[in-house]
N, C-alpha and C positions, 0 to 999 in steps of 0.2 A: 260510138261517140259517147253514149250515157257512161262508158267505164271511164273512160278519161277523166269525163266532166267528175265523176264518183271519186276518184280519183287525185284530181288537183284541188278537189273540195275536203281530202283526208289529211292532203301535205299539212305540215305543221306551218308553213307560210299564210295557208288560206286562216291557219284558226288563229291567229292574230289578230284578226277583222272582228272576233265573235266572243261577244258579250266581255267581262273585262280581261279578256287577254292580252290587251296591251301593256298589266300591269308586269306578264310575264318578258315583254321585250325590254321595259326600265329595271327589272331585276338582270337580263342577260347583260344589260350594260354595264351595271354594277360590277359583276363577277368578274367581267373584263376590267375594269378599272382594279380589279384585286387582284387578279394574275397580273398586270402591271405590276401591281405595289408588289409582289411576291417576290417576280423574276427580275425586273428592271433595279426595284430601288431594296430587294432584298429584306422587306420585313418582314418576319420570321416567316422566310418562304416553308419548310418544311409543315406546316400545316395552314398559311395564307393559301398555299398554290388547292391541297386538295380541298380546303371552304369552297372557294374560289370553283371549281371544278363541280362540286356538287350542288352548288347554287345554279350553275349554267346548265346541266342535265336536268335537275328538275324543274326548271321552267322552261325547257322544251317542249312545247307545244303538242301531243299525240305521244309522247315519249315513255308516259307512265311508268315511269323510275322509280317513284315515290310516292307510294297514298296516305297524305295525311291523315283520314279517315280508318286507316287502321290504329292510328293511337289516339284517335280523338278524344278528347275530356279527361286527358289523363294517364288515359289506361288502355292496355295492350288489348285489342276488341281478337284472341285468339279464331272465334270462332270463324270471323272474315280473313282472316289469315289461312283458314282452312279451307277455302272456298262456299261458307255457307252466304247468301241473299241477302242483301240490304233490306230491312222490316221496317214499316212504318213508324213499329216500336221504338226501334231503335232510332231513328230519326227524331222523333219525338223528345226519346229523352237527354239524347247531343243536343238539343234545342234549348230544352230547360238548363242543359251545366251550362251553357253560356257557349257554346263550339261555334266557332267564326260561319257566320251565313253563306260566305265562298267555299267553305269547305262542304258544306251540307249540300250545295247547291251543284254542287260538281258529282254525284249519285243521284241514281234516282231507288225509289221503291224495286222490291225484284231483281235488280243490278247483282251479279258476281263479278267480283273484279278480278283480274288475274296479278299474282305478287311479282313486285318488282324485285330488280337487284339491290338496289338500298331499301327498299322495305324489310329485307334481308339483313341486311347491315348495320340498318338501324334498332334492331335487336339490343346490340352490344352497346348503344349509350342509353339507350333506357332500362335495360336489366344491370347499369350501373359496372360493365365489366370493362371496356376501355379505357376510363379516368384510372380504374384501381389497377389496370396494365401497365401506363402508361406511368402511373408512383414509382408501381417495380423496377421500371428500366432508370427513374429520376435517382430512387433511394439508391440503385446499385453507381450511380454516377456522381455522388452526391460527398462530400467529404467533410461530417461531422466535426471534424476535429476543434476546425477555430470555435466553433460552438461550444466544446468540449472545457478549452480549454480559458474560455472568457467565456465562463455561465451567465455573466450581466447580460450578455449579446441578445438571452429570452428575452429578456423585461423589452427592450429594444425592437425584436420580432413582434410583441405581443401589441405593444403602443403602434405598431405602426398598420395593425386590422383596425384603428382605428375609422379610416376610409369605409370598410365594408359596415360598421354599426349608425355612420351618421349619414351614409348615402341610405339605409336602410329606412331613417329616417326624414329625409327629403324628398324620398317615395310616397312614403303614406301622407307626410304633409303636405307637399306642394302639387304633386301627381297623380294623387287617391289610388293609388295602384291596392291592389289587397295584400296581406301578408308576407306571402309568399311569393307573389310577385317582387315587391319589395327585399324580401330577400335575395331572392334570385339574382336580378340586377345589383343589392351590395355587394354581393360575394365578387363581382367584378374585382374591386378595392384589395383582392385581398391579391393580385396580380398573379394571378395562376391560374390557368385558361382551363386543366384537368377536373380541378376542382368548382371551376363557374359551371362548367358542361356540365358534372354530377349533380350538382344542388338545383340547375334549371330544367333540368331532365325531368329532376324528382318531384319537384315543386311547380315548376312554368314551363313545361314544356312547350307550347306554343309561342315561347318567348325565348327558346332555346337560339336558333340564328341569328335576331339582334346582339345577344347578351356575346356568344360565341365569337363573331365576328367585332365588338367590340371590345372585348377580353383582350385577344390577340392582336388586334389596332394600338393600340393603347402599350400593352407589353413590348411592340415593337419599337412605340415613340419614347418607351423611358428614357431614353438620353437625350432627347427635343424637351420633355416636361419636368422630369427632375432639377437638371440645371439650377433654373431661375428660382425655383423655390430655394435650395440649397441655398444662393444667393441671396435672396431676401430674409432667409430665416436665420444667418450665422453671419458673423461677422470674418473679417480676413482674418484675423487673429487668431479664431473659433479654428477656422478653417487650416491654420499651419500647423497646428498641436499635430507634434511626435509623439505617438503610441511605442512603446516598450515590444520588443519581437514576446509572439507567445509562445509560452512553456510548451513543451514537446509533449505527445499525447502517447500514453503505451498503448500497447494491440490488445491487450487484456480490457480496457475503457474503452476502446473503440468499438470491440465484442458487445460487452456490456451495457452498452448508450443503447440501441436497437430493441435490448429485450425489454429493458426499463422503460424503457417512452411507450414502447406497444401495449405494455401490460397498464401502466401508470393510465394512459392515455383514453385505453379502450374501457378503464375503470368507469374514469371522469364521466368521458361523454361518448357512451356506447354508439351511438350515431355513425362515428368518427373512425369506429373500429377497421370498415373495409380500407378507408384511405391511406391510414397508419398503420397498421399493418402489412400491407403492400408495399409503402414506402420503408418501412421499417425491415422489411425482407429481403428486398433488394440490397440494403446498405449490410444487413448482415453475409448474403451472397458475397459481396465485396469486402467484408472486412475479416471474416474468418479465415480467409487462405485454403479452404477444404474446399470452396465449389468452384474454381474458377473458370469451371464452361459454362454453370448457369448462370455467371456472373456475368463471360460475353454474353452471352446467349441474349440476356434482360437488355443489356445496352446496346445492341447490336439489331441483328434480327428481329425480334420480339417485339420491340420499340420503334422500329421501323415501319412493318406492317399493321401495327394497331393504330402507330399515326397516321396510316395510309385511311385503312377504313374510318377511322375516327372525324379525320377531318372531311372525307366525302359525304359521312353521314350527318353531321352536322353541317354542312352549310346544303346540304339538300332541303332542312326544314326551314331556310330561308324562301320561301315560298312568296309571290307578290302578293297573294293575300294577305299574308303574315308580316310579312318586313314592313310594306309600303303602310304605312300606320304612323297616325300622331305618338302613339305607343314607343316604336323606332326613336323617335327622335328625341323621346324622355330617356332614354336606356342610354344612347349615345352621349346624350349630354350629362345624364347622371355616374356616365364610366369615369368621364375624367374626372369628373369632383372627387369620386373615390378615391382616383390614383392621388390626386395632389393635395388631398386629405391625410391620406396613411403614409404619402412622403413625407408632410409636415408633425403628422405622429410623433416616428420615429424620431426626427431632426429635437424637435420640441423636448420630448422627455430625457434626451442624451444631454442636453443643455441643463435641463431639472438636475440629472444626477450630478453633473460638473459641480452644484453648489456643498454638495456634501462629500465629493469624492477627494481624493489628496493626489491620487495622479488620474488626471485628466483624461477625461477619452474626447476623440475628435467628434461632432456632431454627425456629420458626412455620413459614417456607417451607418449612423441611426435611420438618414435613408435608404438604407440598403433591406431595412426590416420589409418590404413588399418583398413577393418572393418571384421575383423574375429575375430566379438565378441563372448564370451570375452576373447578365447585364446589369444590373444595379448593383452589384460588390464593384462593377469596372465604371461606374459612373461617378461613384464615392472617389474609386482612385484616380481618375483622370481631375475631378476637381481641387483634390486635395494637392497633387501633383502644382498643379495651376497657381493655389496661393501657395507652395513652398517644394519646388524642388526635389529637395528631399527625402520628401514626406511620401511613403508606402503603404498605402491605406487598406491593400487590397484584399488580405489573408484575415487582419481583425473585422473587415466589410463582410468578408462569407459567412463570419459569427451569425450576424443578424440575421443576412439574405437567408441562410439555412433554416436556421427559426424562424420565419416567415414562412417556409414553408409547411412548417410544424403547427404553426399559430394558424395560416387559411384554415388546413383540415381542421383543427378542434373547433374555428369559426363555423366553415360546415357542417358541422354537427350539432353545434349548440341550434343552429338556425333548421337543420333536419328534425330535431329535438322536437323545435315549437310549432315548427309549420308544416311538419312531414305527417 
């Protein structure tokens, strides 16, 4: 009778009852409501479903999939990773960097824990190798050219990280978050989920599953948020301008772009090196014509299973200690100001250039400068479509979208730079 009783006191049902475990059953609801949003309503289910997925294993109740506590404060605690003892010492000093009182509280003194499967896993986002995977299979997918060949399309990319520098600063002003906190949460803005996960890894890790999970919410709603700002920031007028077809791009410049922007790049803002460069690697894989099995290989395969682990590993650090936070709810509401910040960037300064330019470019791309490619190059062309027919917005919109995603990385960097 006492093994039973031992027993249905071990299920993970009974420990729902015990101490704040409950906070683990409102995060299990969560994650269902996101495999919803994944499978049902299709936002970007290829890394919604596995968030989604590792948010629900680690708050399984006895499941120990995930110990926060091996990266507490920061940093990878190797030696618990090896199997040595929880120390007073070390308790103590998780204490003083500030390490959440639920995570402390969930050890005791003397404890060997044993490694989970995403303790494993979660290796590859905080030694920073899955975002710089996941460039390679982006760069080899990615097609420089309109960038190439409408160089304005930077300035365009660059105006529209606007988003990540002024949510930067509604962090530290209105939400007192610390530096790097504040960064972590702007790089949302810069619409590319690879690069939010790098910079919160490095910076906020403990702030890594809000920011993750609202990267990729957000990324998914660009064609719900973009819209009405395009509308309220351009006139129909704005809106009909015919862009001129662009100039054809040789394979020699297309070669060319990859090694210049890596070398240029990783000059500027060394920080910035891993992301551009992986991204930069991949698109020369694809543009030289000599690899083109490592060039499947990166968009294919490669790109597949790092999304797989990537996204289970980060929505694991969605933890109810960690998500259920007034914290949460400053991240979620500061994502979107991001995005409809760096959308009205972009729109903003294309309208600037129209006053000096003689043939006109359409505003529309200029929100395409976020780099949620190429949902935002097809949201440019579906609205330009809308005021005029005619109008093909969609190959001069990947200008921008691409440099966006040129402009987050250097963003990352500069803000690795300061806060790293």
């Amino acid at each position: 009778m006492g093994a039973i009783v031992n027993f249905l006191q071990g299920t993970g049902f009974a420990q729902f009852f015990v101490g704040d475990n409950w906070k683990c059953l409102a995060m299990i609801v969560i994650a269902c409501l996101l495999l919803f949003l994944g499978i049902v309503k299709k936002y970007e289910p290829l890394l919604l479903v596995p968030i989604a997925v590792g948010m629900l294993v680690t708050n399984l109740p006895g499941a120990h999939m995930f110990h926060e506590v091996f990266y507490a404060g920061g940093h990878i605690h190797w030696d618990l990773l090896g199997g040595a003892p929880i120390t007073a010492e070390f308790l103590a000093e998780m204490e003083a960097l500030g390490v959440s009182p639920d995570v402390l509280a969930s050890v005791s003194v003397g404890q060997t824990l044993g490694v989970g499967l995403i303790d494993i896993l979660y290796l590859g986002v905080k030694l920073g190798i899955y975002p710089c995977l996941i460039f390679l299979g982006v760069g080899a997918m990615t097609d420089f050219g309109p960038l190439i060949a409408n160089p304005k399309s930077l300035l365009l990319g660059a105006a529209a990280q606007l988003g990540i520098f002024m949510t930067y600063v509604g962090c530290r002003v209105f939400l007192h978050f610390t530096g790097a906190e504040a960064a972590s949460v702007g790089i949302i803005g810069g619409a590319d989920g690879p690069t939010a996960i790098f910079v919160a890894a490095m910076l906020a890790p403990a702030l890594l599953g809000p920011i993750a999970v609202s990267a990729y919410s957000y990324m998914a709603l660009v064609p719900v948020i973009q819209p009405p700002i395009m509308k309220l920031l351009t006139t129909k007028k704005e809106r009909q301008i015919v862009m001129k077809p662009l100039r054809t791009v040789s394979k020699r410049e297309k070669i060319l772009f990859p090694i210049v922007v890596t070398i240029f790049v990783s000059l500027l803002v060394p920080s910035a090196a891993p992301l551009i460069s992986c991204l930069m690697l991949g698109n020369l894989f694809k543009e030289s014509g000599v690899t083109d099995r490592l060039s499947k290989t990166v968009q294919n395969e490669l790109m597949n299973i790092v999304t797989i682990f990537l996204g289970i590993s980060v929505g694991a650090t969605a933890t109810g200690a960690t998500f259920l936070s007034p914290k949460t709810l400053g991240i979620m509401l500061m994502g979107i100001v991001a995005f409809c910040v760096g959308t009205a960037g972009g729109l903003l300064l294309a309208k600037f250039m129209n006053l000096f330019l003689k043939e006109k470019i359409n505003p529309l791309i200029g929100a395409a400068g976020v780099s949620a490619v190429p949902m935002a190059a097809r949201v440019a062309q579906k609205e330009g479509q809308e005021a005029n027919p005619g109008n093909f917005l969609l190959m001069h919109a990947m200008g921008p979208n691409v440099a966006g995603v040129i402009g987050s990385a250097i963003a990352a960097g500069v803000l690795l730079s300061l806060f790293g």
